[in-house]
C-alpha positions in Angstrom: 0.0 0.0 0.0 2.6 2.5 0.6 4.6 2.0 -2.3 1.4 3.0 -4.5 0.9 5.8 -2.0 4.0 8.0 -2.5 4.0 7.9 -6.1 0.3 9.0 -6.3 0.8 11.8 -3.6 4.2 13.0 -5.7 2.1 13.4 -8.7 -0.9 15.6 -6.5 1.8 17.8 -5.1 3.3 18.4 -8.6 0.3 20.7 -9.1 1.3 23.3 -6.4 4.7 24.9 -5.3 4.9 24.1 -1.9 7.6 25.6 0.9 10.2 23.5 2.5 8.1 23.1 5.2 5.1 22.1 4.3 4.6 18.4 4.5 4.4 18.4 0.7 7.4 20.0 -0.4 8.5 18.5 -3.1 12.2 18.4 -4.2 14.0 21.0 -6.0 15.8 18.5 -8.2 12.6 16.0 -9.2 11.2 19.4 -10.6 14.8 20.0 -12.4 14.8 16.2 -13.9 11.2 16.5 -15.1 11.4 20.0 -16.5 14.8 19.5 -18.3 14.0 16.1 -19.6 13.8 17.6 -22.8 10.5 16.0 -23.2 7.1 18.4 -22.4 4.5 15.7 -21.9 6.3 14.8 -18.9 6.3 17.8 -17.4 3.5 18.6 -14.2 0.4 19.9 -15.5 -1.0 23.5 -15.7 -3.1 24.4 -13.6 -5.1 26.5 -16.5 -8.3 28.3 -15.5 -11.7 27.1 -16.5 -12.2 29.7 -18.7 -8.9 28.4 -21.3 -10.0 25.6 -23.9 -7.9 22.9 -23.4 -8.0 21.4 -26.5 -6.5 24.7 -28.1 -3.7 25.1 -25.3 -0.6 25.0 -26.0 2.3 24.8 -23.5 5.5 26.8 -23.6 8.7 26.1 -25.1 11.4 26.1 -27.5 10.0 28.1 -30.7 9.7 26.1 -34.0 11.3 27.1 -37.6 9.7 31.3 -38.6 6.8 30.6 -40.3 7.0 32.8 -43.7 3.2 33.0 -45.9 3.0 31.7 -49.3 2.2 35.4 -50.7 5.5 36.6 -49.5 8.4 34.2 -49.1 12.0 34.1 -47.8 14.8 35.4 -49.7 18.2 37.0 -48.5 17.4 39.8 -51.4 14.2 40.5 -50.0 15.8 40.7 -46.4 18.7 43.2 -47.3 16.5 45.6 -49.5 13.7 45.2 -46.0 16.8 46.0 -43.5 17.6 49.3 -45.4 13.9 50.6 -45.8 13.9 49.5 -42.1 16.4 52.5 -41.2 15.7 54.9 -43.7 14.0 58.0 -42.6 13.3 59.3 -45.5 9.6 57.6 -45.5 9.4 60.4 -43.3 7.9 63.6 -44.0 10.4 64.9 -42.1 13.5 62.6 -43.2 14.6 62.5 -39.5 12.0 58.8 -38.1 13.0 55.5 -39.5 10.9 52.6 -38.4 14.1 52.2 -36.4 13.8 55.2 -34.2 11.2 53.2 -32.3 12.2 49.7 -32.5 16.1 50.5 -32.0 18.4 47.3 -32.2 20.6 48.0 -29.2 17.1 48.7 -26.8 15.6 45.2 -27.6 14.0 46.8 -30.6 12.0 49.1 -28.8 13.0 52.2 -27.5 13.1 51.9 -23.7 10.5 55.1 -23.3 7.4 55.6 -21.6 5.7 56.4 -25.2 7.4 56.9 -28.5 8.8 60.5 -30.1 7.2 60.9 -34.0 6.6 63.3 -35.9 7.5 67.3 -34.8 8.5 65.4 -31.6 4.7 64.6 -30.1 4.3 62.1 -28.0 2.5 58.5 -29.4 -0.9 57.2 -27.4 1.4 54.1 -26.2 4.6 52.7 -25.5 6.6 50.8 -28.6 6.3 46.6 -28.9 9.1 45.1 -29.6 10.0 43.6 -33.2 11.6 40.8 -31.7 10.0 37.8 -32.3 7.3 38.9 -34.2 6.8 36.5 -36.9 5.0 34.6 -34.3 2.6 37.0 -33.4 -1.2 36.6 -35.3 -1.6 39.8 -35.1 0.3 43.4 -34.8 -0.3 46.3 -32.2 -1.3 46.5 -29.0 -5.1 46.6 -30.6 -4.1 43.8 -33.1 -5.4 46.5 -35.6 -3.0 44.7 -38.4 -3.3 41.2 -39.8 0.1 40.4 -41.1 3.7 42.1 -40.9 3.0 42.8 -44.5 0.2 45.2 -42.9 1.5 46.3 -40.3 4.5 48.3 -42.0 2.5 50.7 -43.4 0.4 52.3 -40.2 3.8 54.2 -39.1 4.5 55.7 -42.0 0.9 57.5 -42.4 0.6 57.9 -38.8 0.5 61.6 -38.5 1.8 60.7 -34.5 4.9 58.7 -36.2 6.3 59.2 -39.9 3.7 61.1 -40.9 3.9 60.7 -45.0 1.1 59.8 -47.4 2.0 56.4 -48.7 1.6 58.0 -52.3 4.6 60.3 -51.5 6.6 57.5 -49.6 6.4 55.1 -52.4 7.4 58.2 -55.2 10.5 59.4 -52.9 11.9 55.6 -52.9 11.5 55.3 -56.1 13.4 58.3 -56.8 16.7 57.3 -55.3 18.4 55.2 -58.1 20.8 53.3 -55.0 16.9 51.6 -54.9 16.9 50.1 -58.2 19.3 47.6 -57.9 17.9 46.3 -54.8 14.6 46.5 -55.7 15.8 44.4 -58.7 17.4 42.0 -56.9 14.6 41.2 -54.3 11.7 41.0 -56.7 12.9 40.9 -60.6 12.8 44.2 -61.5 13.5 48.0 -60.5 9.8 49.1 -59.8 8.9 50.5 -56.5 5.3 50.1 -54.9 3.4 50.2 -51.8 3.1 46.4 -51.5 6.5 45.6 -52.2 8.2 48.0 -49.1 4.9 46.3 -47.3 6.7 42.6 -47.9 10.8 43.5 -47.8 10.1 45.1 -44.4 8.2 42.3 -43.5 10.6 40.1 -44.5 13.4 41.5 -42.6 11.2 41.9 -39.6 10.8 38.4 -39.6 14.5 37.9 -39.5 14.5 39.4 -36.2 14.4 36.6 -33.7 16.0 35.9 -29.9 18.6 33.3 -29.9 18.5 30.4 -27.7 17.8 31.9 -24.1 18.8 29.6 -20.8 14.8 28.5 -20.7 15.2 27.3 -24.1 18.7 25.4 -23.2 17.2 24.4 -19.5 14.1 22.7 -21.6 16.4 21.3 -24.1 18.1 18.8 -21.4 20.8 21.3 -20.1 20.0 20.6 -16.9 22.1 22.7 -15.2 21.3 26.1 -17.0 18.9 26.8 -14.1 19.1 27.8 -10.8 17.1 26.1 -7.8 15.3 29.7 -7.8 14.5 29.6 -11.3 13.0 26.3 -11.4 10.7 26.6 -8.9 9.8 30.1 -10.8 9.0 28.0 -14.0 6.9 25.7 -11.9 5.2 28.8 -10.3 4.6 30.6 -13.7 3.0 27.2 -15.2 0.8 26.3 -12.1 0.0 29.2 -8.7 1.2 32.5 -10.6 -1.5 31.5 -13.0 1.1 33.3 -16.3 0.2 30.4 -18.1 -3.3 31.5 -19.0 -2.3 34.2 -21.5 1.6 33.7 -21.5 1.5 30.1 -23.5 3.2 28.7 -26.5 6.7 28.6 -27.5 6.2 32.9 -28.2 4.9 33.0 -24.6 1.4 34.7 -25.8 -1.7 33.4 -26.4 -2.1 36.4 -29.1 -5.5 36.8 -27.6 -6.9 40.3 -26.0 -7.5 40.8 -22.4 -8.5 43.4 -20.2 -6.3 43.8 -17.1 -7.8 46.2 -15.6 -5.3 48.8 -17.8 -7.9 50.6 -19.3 -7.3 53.9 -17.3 -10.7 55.0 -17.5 -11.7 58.7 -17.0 -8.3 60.0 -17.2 -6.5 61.3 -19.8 -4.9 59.0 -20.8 -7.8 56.4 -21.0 -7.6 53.7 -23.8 -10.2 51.3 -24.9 -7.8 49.1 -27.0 -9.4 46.5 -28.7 -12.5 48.6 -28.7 -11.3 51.4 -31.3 -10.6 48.9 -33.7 -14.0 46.4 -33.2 -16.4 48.7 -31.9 -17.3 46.0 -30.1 -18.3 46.8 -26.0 -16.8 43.2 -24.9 -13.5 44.5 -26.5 -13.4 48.0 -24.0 -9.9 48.0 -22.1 -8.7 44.8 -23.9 -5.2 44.6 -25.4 -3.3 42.0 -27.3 -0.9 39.9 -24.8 2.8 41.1 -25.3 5.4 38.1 -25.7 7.1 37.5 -22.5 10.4 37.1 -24.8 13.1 39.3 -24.0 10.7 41.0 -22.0 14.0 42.2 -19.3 14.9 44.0 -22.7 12.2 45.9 -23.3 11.0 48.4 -20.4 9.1 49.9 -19.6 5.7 47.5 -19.7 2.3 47.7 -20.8 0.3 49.6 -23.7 1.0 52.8 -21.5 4.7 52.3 -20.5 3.9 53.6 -16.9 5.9 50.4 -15.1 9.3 50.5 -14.9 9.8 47.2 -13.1 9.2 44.0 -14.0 8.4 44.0 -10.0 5.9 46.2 -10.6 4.1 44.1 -13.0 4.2 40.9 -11.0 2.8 42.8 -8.0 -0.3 43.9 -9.8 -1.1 40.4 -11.1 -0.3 39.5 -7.6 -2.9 41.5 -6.2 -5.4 40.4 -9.1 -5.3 44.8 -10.1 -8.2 45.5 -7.6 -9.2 48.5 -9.9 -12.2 50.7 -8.2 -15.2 50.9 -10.1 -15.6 54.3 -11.9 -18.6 55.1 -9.6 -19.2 59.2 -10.6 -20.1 57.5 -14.2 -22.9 55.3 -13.0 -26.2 56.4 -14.3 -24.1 58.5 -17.1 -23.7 58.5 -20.7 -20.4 56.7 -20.1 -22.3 54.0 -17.9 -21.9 51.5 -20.5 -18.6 51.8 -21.6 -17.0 51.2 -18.1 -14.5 48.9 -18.6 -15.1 45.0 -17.4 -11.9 43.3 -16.2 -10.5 39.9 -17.7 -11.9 37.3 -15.1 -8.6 35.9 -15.3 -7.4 39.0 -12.7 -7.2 36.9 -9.6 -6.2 37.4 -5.9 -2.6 35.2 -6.2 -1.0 35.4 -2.9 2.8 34.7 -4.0 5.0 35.3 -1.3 8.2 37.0 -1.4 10.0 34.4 -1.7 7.8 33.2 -4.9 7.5 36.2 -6.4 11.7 36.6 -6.6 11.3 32.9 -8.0 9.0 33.8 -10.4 11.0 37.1 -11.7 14.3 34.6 -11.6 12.9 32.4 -14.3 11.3 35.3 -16.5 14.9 36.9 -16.6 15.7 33.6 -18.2 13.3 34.4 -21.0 16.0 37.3 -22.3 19.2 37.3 -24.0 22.3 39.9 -24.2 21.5 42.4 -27.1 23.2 41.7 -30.1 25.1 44.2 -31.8 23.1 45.3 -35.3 25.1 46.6 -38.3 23.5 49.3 -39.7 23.2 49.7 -43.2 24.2 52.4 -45.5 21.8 54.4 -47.0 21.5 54.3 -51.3 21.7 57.8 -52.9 
């Protein structure tokens, strides 16, 4: 009887971190062996909410081969010619803002401020995403208001925030510089210059722009030893009582769903519906699309409004599940009905100290040291 008991009481306790002592603690180093096995399906279960389908979820771990679509595939031509559009400013009205002054190599492709400089130096609505890893993403924006990469490199450059240039006059000053005919030549046959074809070499190069191996991926792999005992039992916590796992699954660590965490910053000025302003849709108020937890150390300050500048910070509102007071002076108003309605998800955690420096442990494990970027020269 009690060699079938231990084994079945393991396996129960692999569904909660427990503390060294409780009477269920389990050991540091059968998490390390099952997590490192290099094999998934043996790893403890997640503890997912109701509300996930479970026949859709997807665990994390190591990311699979980029994906490329069929309208617009790979080529090294295509890359280069994306990489120089990429930095050149001269999309710009202004010829000063590349697509680069916001997503800047050496600041995880972001640009490490609260909200983005464009055009005549006003302030953008929301803080910069990173570029990294993006060919994973199903949608772009923090309102997933683009479908593709492809359609995403146009909103900057007729954003009158950003680059502020009709697409018209973009496309003509590009095909004005004769350095741009070779290249345009050598990515897609022949010298001619549109919309669509800027569209897919940014895209393209965009797509090139990926995290090398990080220690998670390495620690999943079977290096074993990649992790410290801190940061296991933070991978454990981030899968099962931190609750991450909900919206920060698959290999790209987002679900690419929206959610509404309580972010919405209603009656303020600087309130953003999100989702909303692209659907219309009320379900959709306050709802924004679940950033990659990739390179996250990388690319401060977090969320659509940039106003955390700790990854602390952000673990401690999920902690307290973002207890946001209810916009009572609006009750009964013509606002009534767009008062925002929190993700369900937003739960009361109750992580410790000591879990909560686990937890950040392992997400620091997600990043990698920048790479240094070449930047190419402009054609005149």
């Amino acid at each position: 009887m009690k060699k079938l008991l231990f084994p079945l009481l393991f396996l129960l306790s692999l569904t909660a971190y427990k503390t060294a002592e409780d009477p269920d603690y389990i050991d540091i180093q059968e998490l390390r062996k099952l997590y490192s096995s290099g094999n998934p399906s043996s790893w403890p279960a997640a503890e997912l909410d109701k509300s996930i389908d479970k026949t859709t979820f997807q665990d994390i771990g190591v990311l699979s081969a980029v994906p490329y679509p069929e309208y617009n595939p790979y080529s090294k031509e295509k890359e280069s010619l994306g990489k120089i559009l990429f930095f050149d400013p001269r999309l710009s009205t202004s010829g000063q803002i590349a697509c680069a002054s916001c997503h800047n190599p050496e600041l995880g492709w972001t640009d490490n401020l609260t909200r983005s400089f464009g055009h005549d130096r006003q302030t953008g609505k929301r803080n910069s995403m990173t570029i990294l890893n993006s060919a994973y993403a199903k949608t772009l924006f923090w309102d997933g208001r683009a479908s593709s990469l492809e359609d995403q490199a146009q909103f900057p450059i007729a954003d009158p925030l950003e680059m502020n240039e009709k697409l018209t006059i973009a496309v003509d000053k590009i095909a004005k510089i004769k350095g741009y005919n070779e290249l345009f030549t050598a990515a897609f046959g022949d010298k001619k210059v549109s919309l669509q074809r800027i569209q897919y070499a940014i895209a393209t190069f965009e797509r090139s722009i990926n995290s090398p191996k990080s220690k998670f991926d390495q620690f999943v792999s079977g290096k074993s030893d990649a992790y410290t005992d801190s940061q296991v039992k933070g991978l454990h916590l981030f899968r099962t009582k931190a609750q991450c796992i909900n919206c920060h699954n698959t290999p790209y660590f987002s679900d690419n769903q929206f959610h509404n965490d309580g972010q919405t910053l209603f009656g303020t000025k600087n309130e953003d519906f999100g989702r909303y302003n692209v659907t219309k849709d009320v379900k959709d108020i306050g709802k924004f699309r679940t950033p990659t937890l990739r390179e996250v150390v990388n690319t401060k300050p977090w969320m659509h409004h940039g106003h955390f500048p700790s990854l602390l910070d952000v673990v401690e509102l999920y902690n307290l599940g973002n207890p946001s007071p209810v916009q009572k002076k609006y009750l009964g108003t013509a606002r009534d009905s767009l008062i925002p309605k929190s993700d369900p998800l937003l739960k009361k955690l109750n992580l410790n100290k000591e879990e909560i420096t686990d937890l950040l442990a392992f997400i620091e494990t997600l990043s990698t040291p920048t790479r240094r970027t070449i930047i190419p020269t402009l054609p005149k």
